[in-house]
C-alpha positions as CSV (number, residue, x, y, z in Angstrom):
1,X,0.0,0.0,0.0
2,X,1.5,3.2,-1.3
3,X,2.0,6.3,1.6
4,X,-1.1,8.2,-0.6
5,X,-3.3,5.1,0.1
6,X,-2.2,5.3,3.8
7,X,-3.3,8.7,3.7
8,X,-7.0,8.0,2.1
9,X,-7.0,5.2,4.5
10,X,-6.5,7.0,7.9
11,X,-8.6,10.4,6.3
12,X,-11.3,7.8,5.6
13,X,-10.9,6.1,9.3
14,X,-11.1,9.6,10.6
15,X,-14.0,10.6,8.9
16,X,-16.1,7.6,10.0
17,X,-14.9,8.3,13.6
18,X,-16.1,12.0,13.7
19,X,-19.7,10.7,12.0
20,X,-19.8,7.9,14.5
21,X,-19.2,10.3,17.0
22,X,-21.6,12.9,15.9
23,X,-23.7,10.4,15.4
24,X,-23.6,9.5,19.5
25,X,-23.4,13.1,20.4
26,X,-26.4,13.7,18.6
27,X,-28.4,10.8,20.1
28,X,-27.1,11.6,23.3
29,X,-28.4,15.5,23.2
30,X,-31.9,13.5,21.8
31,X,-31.8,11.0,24.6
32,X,-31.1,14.5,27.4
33,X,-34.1,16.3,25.0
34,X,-36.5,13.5,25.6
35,X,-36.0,13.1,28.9
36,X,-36.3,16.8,29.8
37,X,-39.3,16.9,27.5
38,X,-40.7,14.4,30.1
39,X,-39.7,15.9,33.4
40,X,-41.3,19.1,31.9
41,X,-44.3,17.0,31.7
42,X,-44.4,15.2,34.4
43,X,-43.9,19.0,36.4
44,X,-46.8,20.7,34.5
45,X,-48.7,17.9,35.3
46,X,-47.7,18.1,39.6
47,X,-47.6,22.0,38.9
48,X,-51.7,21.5,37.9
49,X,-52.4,18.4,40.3
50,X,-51.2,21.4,43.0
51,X,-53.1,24.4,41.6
52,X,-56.2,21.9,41.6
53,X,-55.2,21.4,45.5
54,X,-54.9,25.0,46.1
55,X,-58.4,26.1,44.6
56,X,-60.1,22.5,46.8
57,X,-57.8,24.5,49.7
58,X,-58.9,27.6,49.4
59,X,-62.5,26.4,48.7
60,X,-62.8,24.4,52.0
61,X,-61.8,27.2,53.8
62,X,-64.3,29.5,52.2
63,X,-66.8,26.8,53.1
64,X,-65.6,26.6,56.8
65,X,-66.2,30.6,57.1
66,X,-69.6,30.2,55.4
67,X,-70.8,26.6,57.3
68,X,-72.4,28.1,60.2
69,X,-74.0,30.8,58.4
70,X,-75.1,28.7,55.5
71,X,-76.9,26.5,58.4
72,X,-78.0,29.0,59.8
73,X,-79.7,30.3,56.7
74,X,-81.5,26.4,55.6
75,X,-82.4,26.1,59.4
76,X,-84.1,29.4,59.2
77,X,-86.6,28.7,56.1
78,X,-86.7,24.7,57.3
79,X,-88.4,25.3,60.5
80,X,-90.8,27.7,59.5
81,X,-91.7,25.3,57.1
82,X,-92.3,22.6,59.4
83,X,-94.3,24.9,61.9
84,X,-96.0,25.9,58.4
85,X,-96.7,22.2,58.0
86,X,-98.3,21.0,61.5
87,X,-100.2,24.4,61.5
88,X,-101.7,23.0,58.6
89,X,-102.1,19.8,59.1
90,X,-104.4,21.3,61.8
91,X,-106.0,22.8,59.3
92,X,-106.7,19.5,57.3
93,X,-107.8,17.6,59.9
94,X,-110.7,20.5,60.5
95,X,-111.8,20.4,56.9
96,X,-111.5,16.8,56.7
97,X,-114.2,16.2,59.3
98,X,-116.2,18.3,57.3
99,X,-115.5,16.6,53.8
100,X,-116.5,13.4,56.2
101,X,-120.0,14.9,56.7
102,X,-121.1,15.1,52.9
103,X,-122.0,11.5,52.5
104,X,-124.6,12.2,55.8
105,X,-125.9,15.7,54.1
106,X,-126.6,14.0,51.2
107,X,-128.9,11.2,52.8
108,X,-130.4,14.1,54.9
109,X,-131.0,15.9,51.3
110,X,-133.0,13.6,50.7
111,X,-134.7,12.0,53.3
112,X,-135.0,13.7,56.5
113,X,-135.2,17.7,56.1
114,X,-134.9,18.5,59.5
115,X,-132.1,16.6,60.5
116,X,-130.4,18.4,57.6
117,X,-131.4,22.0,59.2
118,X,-129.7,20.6,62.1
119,X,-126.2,19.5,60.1
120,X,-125.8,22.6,58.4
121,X,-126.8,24.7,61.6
122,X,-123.6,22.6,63.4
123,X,-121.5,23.1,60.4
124,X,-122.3,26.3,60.6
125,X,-121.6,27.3,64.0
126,X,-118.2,25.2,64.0
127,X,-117.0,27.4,60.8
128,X,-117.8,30.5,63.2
129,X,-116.3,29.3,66.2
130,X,-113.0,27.8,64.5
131,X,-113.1,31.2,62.3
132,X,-113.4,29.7,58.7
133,X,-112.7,32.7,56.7
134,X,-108.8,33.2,58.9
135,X,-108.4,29.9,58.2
136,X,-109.1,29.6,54.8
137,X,-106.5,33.0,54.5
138,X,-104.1,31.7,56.7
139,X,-103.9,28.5,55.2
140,X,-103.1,30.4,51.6
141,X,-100.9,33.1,53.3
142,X,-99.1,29.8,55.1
143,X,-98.7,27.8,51.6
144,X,-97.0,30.7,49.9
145,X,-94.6,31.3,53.2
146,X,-94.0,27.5,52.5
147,X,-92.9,27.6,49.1
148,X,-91.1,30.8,49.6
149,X,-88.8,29.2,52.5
150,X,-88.5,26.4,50.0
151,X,-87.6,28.3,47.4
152,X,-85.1,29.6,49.9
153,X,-83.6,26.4,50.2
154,X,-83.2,25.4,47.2
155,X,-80.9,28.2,46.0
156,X,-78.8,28.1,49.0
157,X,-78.2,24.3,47.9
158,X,-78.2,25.0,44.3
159,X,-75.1,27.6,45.2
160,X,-73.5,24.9,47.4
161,X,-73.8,22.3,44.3
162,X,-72.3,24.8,42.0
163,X,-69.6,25.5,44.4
164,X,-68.7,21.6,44.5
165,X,-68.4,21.1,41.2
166,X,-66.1,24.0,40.5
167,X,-62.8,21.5,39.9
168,X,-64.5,20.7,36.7
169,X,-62.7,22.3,33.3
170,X,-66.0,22.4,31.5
171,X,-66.8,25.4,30.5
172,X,-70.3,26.3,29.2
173,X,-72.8,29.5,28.6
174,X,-74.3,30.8,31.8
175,X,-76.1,33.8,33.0
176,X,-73.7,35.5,35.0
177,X,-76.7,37.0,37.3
178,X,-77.6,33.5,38.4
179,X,-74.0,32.7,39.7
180,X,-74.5,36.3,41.3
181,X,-77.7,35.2,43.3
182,X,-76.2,31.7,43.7
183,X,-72.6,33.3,45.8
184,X,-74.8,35.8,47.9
185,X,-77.2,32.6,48.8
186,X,-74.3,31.0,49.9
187,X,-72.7,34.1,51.9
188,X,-75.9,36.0,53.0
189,X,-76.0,35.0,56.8
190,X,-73.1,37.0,57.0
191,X,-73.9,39.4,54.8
192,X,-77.5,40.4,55.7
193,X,-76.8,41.6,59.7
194,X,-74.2,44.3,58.6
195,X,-74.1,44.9,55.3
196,X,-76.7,47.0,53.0
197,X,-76.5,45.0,49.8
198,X,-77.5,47.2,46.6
199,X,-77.6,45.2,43.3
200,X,-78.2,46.6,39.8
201,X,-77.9,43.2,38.0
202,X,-79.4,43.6,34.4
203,X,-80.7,40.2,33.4
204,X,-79.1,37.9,29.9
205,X,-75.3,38.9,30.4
206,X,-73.9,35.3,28.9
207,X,-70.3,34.6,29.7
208,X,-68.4,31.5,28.5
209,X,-66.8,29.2,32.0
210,X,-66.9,27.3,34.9
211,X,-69.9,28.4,37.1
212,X,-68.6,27.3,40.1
213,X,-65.1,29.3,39.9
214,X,-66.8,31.7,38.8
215,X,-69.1,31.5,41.6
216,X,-65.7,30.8,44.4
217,X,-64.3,34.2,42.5
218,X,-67.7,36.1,43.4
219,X,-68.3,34.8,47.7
220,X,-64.4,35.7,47.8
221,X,-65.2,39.0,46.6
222,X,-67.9,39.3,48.9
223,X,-66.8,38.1,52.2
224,X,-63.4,40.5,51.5
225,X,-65.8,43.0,51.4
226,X,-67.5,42.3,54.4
227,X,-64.1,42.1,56.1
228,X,-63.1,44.6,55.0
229,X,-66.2,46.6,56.7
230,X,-65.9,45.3,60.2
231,X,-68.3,45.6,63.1
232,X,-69.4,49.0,61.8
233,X,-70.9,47.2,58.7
234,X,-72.0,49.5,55.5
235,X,-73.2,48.8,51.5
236,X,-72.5,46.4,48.8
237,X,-73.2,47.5,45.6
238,X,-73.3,44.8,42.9
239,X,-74.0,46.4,39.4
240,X,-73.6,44.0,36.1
241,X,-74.2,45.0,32.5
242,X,-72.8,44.9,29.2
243,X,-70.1,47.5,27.2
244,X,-69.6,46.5,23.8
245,X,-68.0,42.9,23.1
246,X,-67.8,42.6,27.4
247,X,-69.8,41.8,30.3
248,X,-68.7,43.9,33.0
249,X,-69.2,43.5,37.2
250,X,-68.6,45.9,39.8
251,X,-68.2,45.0,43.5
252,X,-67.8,48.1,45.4
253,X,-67.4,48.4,49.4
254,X,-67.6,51.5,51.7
255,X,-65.0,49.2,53.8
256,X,-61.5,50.3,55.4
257,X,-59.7,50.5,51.9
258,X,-56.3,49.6,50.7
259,X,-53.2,51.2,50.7
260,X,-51.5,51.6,47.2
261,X,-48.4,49.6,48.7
262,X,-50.9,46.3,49.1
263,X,-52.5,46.7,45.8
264,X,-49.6,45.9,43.8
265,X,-49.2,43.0,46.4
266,X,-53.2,41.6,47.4
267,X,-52.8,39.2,44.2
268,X,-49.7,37.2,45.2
269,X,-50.2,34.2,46.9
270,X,-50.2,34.3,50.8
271,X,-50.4,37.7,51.1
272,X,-53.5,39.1,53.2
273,X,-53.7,41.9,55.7
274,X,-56.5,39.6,57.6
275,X,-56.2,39.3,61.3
276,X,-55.0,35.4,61.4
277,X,-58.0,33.4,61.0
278,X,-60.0,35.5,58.9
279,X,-58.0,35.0,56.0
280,X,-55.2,32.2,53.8
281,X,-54.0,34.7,51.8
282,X,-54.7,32.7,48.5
283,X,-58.2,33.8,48.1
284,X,-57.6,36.8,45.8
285,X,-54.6,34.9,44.0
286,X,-56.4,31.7,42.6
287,X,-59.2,34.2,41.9
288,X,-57.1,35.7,39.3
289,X,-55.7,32.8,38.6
290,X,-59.4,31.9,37.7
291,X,-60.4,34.9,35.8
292,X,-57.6,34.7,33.5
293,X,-58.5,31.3,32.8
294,X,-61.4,32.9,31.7
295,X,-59.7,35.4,29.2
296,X,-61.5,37.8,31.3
297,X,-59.8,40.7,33.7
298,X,-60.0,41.8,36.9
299,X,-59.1,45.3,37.8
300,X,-59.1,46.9,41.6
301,X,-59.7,50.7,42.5
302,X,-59.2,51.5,46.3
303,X,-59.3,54.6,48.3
304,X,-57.7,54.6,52.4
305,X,-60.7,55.0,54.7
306,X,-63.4,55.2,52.3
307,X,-63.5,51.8,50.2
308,X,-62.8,49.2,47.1
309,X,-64.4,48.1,44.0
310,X,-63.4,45.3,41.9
311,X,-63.8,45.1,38.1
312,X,-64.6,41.9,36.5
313,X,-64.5,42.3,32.7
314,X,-65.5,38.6,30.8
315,X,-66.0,38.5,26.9
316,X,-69.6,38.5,26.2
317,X,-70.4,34.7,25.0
318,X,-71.5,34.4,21.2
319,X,-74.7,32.2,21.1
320,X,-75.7,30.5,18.4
């Protein structure tokens, strides 16, 4: 073998080593790719698992604030009801022992006219001395009291049911005035003993999301604001309505205020200016954590000593 072929020889030897080795380097940097990719995934995926604990966290201990007063506030309606119930029952047993009567006031009818002049004479005189006519008004006046506690009821546990559900990702069309009566059901034994609660809710303002964050967002909102009121209490004014391609909410508070120092700081997480006890200091983070989620915004004006509003601004949902 000549020196030249040497040469080609060793050039060629060389040139299959650096490819080989290029070759490894690059399957090495794919291997280290791939296995970041995964770590990435497997942390967005804890990252997620963690936010979903936070918002179940911050949730439960909304709900351990609110659990007396929501009681409170199905005990109230569910024992006038029942009083409702055996006062009527009362009631039923009086006019069944008439109803029992007509098969007798028909045989009279027809065969014994006097005994029948005596019947109606004892029916009448037991419809004066029970008083038929309060009766017959207090057992309509004691119905719609009924139905009306009921009612009651029902949208404190409709709220509650919304609220449970709010680790679901569906996101459908809603009426953003129901989620509004749905959160102040759930917080209105607090609300209702201190607070003056204004609402200017226009009806059909559709948003696109998750009703129950939406909902967690809203009682958040609220119970800051009765916080942030104290003993001393004062007004709630709730005003929705739309503004070209948005719906827009207000939640305004004649409470202690915020200084501007806090604002640029009340949205990061574990920050509160609560007393301990009255506060986790993620409330106000997941919420905008939850309205961004939303592509909506949430937008704070605050004045020392004289109060706070929130503005919630959600794209107006396109229905079909």
């Amino acid at each position: 073998m000549s020196f030249n072929d040497q040469i080609v020889r060793v050039q060629t030897i060389e040139t299959i080593r650096t490819l080989v080795a290029d070759a490894i380097k690059r399957r090495l940097t794919e291997q280290t790719l791939h296995n970041r990719v995964t770590e990435l995934h497997k942390t967005n995926k804890a990252l997620n698992e963690t936010q979903k604990q936070l918002l179940r966290s911050e949730r439960m201990a909304s709900i351990g604030q609110l659990a007396a007063g929501v009681a409170h506030e199905i005990n109230n309606p569910i024992g006038y009801v029942a009083s409702n119930l055996d006062t009527l029952s009362e009631y039923l047993d009086l006019f069944t022992s008439l109803a029992n009567q007509v098969p007798s006031l028909k045989d009279n009818l027809a065969n014994n006219a006097d005994a029948l002049q005596q019947q109606i004479e004892q029916i009448y005189q037991v419809s004066i001395e029970e008083e038929f006519g309060y009766i017959t008004k207090d057992s309509h006046d004691l119905l719609q009291e009924t139905k009306k506690g009921l009612t009651r009821v029902k949208e404190i546990v409709a709220g509650l049911k919304t609220f449970s559900h709010m680790d679901e990702d569906t996101f459908t069309h809603f009426d953003l005035s129901e989620v509004i009566s749905q959160a102040l059901a759930v917080c209105w034994n607090q609300l209702k003993y201190k607070v003056e609660v204004i609402q200017h809710i226009a009806p059909d303002l559709f948003i696109k999301g998750n009703k129950g964050q939406i909902e967690q967002v809203l009682v958040n909102l609220f119970i800051n604001a009765l916080h942030a009121m104290g003993e001393e209490g004062g007004s709630l004014t709730i005003i929705s309505y739309e503004h070209q391609d948005f719906i827009k909410l207000t939640v305004t508070d004649t409470g202690c205020g915020i200084e501007d120092s806090a604002i640029n700081k009340m949205f990061d997480p574990f920050y509160t200016t609560k007393p301990v006890g009255l506060g986790t200091g993620l409330g106000l983070s997941i919420s905008l954590n939850i309205i961004e989620k939303h592509q909506a915004k949430i937008d704070v004006k605050s004045k020392l000593n004289f109060g706070t509003c929130f503005t919630l601004t959600f794209p107006k949902a396109k229905l079909n």
